[in-house]
C-alpha positions, 0 to 999 in steps of 0.5 A: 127596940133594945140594944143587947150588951153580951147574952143577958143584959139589956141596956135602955134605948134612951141613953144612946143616941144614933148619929151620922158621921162623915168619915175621912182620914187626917192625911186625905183630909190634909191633902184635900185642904192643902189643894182647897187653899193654896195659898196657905202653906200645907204644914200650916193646916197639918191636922195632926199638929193643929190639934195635937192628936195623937196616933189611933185617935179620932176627932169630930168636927161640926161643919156648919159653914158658919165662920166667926170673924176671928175665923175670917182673920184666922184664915187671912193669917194663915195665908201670910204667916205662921197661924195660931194653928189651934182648930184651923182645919176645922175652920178651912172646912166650914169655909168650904162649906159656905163656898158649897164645896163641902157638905155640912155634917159632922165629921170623924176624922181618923189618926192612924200612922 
């Protein structure tokens, strides 16, 4: 199979690869963390501010339930003060895939305001 780019030009099938994506918004995504962790406070796990996105932007995050102890402490942090905020989102989010309530995958995460 080829992939035809306009009317004339066909590109090699081996230079793309197909992959599946999760796709959520930032703000479900924020609001779905927020009521997953309520002990940490929902400004400390803003998607946006975390990951310094800007608007009409997408992001992907690796889900493997896999967490570092620094993600552990990361968390604990979060719950009693301001956090290091950088890539806390996707960490709340492997969390939840350990404790089973989030598939493992890859998500694409949309920024649109």
């Amino acid at each position: 199979m080829s992939l035809m780019i306009g009317k004339k030009e066909k590109l090699p099938p081996d230079i793309f690869k197909v992959r599946t994506h999760i796709c959520v918004d930032y703000s479900n995504l924020d609001n779905f963390l927020a009521k997953e962790f309520p002990n940490i406070e929902p400004n400390r796990i803003g998607f946006i501010a975390c990951y310094e996105m800007s608007n009409d932007s997408e992001m992907t995050i690796v889900v493997d339930g896999k967490l570092e102890d620094e993600d552990e402490e990361a968390i604990k942090e979060a719950e009693t003060r301001e956090p290091d905020a950088w890539g806390l989102p996707g960490i709340l989010m492997n969390k939840l895939a350990q404790r089973g309530k989030l598939s493992v995958g890859t998500y694409l995460v949309s920024v649109c305001w």
